[in-house]
N, C-alpha and C positions, 0 to 999 in steps of 0.2 A: 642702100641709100648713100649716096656721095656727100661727101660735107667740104665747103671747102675752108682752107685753112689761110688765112691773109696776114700777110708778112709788108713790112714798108723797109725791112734793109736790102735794097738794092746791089750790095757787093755779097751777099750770100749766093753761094754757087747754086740752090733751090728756088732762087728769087724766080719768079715768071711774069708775064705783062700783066698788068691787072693786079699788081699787088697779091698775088697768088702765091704760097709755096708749093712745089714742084715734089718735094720731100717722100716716098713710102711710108716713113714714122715719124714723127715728132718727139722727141725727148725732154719735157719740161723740171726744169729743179728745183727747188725751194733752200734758200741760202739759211731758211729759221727751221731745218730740222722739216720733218716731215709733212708738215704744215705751212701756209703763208696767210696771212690777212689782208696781203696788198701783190697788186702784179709787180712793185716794183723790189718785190721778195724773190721774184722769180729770175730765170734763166732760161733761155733756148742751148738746150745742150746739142743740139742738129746742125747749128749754125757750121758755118766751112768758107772762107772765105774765097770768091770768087774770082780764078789767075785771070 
């Protein structure tokens, strides 16, 4: 089953139309240790900026 994954940063090199990422894998981080309570704990470690 396909899932898709929606991304709104437009200069990552994954960005697709549609607010889509484009990406194989996703790499998510958590800046509180292996845990977060909030998305804004998190990080897209996939990101790549687009030349």
């Amino acid at each position: 089953m396909a899932k898709d994954v929606l991304c709104e940063v437009q200069n990552c090199q994954f960005w697709s139309q549609g607010n889509r990422c484009s990406a194989d894998a996703i790499y998510v981080v958590s800046h509180a240790g292996s845990t977060a309570t909030s998305s804004t704990e998190t990080d897209c470690k996939t990101f790549q900026p687009s030349e």
